[in-house]
C-alpha positions as a Markdown table, in Angstrom:
| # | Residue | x | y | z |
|---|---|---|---|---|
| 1 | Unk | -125.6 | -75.0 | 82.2 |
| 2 | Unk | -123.2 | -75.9 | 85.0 |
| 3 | Unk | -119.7 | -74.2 | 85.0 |
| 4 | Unk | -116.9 | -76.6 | 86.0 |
| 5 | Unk | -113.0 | -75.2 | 85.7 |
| 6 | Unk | -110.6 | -77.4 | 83.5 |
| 7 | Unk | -109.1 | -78.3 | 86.7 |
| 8 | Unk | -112.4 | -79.4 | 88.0 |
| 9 | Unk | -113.0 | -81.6 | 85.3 |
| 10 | Unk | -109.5 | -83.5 | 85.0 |
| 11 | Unk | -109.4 | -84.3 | 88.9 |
| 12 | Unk | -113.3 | -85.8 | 88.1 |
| 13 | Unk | -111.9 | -87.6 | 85.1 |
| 14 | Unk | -109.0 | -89.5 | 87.1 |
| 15 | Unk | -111.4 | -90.4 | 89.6 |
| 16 | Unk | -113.3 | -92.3 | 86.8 |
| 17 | Unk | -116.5 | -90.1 | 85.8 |
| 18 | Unk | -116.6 | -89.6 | 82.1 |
| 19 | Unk | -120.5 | -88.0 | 81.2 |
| 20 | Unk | -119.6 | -83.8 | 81.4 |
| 21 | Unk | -122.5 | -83.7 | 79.5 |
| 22 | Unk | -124.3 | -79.9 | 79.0 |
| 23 | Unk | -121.7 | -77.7 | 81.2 |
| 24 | Unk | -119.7 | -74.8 | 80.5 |
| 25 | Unk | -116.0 | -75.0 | 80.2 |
| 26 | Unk | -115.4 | -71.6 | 78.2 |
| 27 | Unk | -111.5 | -71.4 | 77.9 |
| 28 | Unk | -110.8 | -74.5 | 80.0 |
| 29 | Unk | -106.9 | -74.9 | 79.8 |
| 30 | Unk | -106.8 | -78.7 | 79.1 |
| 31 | Unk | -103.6 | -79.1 | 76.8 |
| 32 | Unk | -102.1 | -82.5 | 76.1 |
| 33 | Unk | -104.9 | -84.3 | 78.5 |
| 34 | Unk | -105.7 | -87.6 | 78.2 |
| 35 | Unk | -109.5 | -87.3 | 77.7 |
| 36 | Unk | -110.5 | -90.7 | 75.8 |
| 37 | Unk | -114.1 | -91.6 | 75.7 |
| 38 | Unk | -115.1 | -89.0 | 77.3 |
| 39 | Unk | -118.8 | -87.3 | 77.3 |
| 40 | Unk | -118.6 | -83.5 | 76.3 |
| 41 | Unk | -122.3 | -83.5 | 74.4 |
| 42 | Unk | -123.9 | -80.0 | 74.6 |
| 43 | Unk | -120.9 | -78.7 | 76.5 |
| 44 | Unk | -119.5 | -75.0 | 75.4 |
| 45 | Unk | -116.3 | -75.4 | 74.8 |
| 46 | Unk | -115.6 | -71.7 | 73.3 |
| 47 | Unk | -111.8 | -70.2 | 73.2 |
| 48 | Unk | -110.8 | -74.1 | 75.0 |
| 49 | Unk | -107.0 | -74.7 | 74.3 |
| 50 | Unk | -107.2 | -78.7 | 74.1 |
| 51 | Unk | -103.7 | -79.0 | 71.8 |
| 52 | Unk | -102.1 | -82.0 | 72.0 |
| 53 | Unk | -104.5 | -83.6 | 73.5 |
| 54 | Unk | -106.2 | -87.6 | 73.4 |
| 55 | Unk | -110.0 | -86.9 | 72.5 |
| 56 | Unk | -110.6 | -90.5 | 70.6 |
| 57 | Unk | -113.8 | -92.0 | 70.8 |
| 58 | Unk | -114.9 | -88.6 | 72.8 |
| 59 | Unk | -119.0 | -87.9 | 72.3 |
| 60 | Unk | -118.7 | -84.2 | 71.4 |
| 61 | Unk | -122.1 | -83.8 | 69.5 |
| 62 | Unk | -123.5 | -80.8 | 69.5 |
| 63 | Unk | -120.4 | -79.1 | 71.4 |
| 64 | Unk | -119.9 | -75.3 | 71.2 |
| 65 | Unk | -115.8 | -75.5 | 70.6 |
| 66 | Unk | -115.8 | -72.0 | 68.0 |
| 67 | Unk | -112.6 | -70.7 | 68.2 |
| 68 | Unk | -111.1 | -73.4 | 70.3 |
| 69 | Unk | -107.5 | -74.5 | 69.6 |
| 70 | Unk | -107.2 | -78.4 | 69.0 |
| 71 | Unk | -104.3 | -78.4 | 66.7 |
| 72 | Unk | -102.2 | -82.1 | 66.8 |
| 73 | Unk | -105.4 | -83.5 | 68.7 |
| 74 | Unk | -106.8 | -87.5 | 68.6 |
| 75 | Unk | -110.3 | -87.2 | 67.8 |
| 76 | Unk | -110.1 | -90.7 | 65.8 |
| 77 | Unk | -113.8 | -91.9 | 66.2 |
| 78 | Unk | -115.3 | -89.1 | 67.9 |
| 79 | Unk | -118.8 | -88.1 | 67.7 |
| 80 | Unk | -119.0 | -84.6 | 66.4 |
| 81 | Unk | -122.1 | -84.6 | 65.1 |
| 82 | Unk | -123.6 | -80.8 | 64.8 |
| 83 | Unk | -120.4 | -79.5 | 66.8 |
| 84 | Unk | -119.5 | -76.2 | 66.2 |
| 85 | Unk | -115.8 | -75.5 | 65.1 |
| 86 | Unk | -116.0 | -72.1 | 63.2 |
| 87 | Unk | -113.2 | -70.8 | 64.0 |
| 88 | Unk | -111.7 | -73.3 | 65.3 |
| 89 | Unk | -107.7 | -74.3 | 64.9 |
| 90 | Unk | -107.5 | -78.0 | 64.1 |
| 91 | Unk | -104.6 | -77.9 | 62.5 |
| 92 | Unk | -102.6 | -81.5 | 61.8 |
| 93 | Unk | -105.5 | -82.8 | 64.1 |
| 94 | Unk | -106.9 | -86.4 | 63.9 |
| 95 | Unk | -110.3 | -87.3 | 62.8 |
| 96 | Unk | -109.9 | -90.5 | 61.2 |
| 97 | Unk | -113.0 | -92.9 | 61.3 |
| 98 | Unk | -114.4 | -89.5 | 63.1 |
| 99 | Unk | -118.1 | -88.6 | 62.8 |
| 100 | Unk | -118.5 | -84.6 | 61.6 |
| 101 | Unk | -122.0 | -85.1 | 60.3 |
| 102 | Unk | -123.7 | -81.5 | 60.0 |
| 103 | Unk | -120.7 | -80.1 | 61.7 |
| 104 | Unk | -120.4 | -76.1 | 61.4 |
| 105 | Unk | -117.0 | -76.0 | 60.6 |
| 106 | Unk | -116.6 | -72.3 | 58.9 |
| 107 | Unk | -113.2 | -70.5 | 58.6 |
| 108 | Unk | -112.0 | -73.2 | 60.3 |
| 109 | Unk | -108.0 | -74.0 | 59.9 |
| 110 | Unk | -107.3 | -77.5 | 58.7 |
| 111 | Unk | -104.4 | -77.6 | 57.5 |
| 112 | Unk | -102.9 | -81.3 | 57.5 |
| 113 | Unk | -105.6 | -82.7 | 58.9 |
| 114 | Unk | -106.5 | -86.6 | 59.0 |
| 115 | Unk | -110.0 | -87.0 | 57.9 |
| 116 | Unk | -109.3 | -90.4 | 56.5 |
| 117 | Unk | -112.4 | -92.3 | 57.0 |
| 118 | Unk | -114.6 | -89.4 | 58.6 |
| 119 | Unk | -118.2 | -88.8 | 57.8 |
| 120 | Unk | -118.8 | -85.0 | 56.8 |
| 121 | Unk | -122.2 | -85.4 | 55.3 |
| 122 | Unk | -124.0 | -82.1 | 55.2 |
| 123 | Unk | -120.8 | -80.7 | 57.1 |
| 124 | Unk | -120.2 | -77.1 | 56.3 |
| 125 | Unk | -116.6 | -76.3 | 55.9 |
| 126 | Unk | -117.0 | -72.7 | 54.0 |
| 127 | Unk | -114.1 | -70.8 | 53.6 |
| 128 | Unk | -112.2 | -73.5 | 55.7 |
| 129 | Unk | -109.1 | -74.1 | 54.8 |
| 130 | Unk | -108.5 | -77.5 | 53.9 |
| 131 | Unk | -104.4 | -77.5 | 52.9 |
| 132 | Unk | -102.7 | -80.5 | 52.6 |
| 133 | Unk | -105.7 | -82.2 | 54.2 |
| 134 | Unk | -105.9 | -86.3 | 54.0 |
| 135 | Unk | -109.7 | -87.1 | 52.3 |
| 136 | Unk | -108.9 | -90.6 | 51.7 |
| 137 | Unk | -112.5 | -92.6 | 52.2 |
| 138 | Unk | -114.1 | -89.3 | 53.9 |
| 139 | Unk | -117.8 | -89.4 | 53.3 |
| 140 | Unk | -118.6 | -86.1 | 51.3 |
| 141 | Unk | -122.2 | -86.2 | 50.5 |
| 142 | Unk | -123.9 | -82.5 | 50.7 |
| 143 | Unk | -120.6 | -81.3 | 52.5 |
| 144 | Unk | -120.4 | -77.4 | 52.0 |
| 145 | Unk | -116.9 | -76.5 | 50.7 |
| 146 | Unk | -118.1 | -72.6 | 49.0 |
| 147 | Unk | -114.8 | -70.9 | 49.2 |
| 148 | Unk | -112.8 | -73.3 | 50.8 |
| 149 | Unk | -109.2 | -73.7 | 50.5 |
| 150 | Unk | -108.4 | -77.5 | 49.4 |
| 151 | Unk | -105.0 | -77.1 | 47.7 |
| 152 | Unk | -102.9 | -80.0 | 48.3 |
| 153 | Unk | -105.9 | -81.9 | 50.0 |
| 154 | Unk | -105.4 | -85.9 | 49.3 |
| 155 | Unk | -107.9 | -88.3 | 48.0 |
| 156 | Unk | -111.3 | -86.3 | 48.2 |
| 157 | Unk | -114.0 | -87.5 | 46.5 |
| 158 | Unk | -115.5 | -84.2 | 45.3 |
| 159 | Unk | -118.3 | -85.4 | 42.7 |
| 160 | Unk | -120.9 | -85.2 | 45.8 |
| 161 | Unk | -119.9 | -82.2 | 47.9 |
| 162 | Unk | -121.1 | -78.6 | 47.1 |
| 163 | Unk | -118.4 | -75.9 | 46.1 |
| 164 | Unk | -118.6 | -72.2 | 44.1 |
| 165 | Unk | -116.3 | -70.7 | 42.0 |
| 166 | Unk | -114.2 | -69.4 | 44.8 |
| 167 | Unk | -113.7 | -73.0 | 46.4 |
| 168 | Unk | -110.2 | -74.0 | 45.7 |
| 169 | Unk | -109.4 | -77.3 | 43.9 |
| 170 | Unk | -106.5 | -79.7 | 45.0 |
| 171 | Unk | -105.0 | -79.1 | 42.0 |
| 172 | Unk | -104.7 | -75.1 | 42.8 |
| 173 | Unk | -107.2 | -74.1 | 40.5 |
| 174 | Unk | -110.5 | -72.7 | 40.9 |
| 175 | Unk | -113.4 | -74.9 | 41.1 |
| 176 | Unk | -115.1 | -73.2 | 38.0 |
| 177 | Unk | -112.4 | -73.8 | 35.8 |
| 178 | Unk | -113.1 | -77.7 | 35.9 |
């Protein structure tokens, strides 16, 4: 795996190269970038502070971004297929019309967050928490929410997804008290 500094990657970026496929960017400093369409696959992405930044339409699958900070980031239509976000700070982040299939998001903080649209089949979001969160249209099949937080969490169609008796409801109660 090829190590490339955040700088590195921007200055390639402007120039117009977008596949950064398989490298390791382990806390790249890349807040508020412009990154659109770009080609992270396979990439480590650990402890990465991409805040504020434009990730739409990104291909991410199978990224290592655990305990990366992407809170208030675009990642509308981006392929996150397997990524792994445990960890991870996503808060009021953007994943409208996203794909999260199989997606290891575990203790992850997702507070606010626009799933709107986004495929989470299989995804496992245990212990995640979910506050406030926008489910409207998310695909839930099979998506692990054991001990999840979903209080306040808007439009999610539970009747597919897997949850325990610790899982918070939207309503504030307890899953097992349905």
């Amino acid at each position: 795996m090829q190590q490339l500094s955040g700088e590195q990657l921007l200055s390639e970026y402007e120039q117009g190269r977008r596949d950064f496929q398989n490298l390791d960017l382990r806390e790249a400093q890349l807040f508020g970038q412009d990154l659109r369409g770009i080609n992270l696959s396979r990439s480590d992405l650990r402890n990465a502070y991409l805040a504020y930044s434009n990730l739409s339409n990104a291909n991410l699958a199978n990224t290592n971004l655990e305990r990366a900070q992407l809170e208030h980031t675009n990642l509308n239509s981006a392929n996150l297929e397997g990524a792994v976000l445990q960890n991870a700070t996503l808060s009021r982040a953007s994943f409208y019309s996203a794909n999260l299939r199989k997606a290891l998001l575990v203790q992850a903080n997702l507070r606010h967050t626009d799933f709107q649209q986004a495929d989470l089949t299989q995804a496992n979001l245990t212990e995640a928490s979910l506050i406030s969160a926008q489910l409207e249209d998310a695909i839930l099949i099979e998506t692990q929410f054991s001990g999840a937080n979903l209080f306040r969490a808007r439009g999610a169609d539970l009747a597919e997804a897997i949850m325990n008796q610790s899982t918070t409801m939207p309503d504030g109660f307890p899953s097992d008290l349905l």
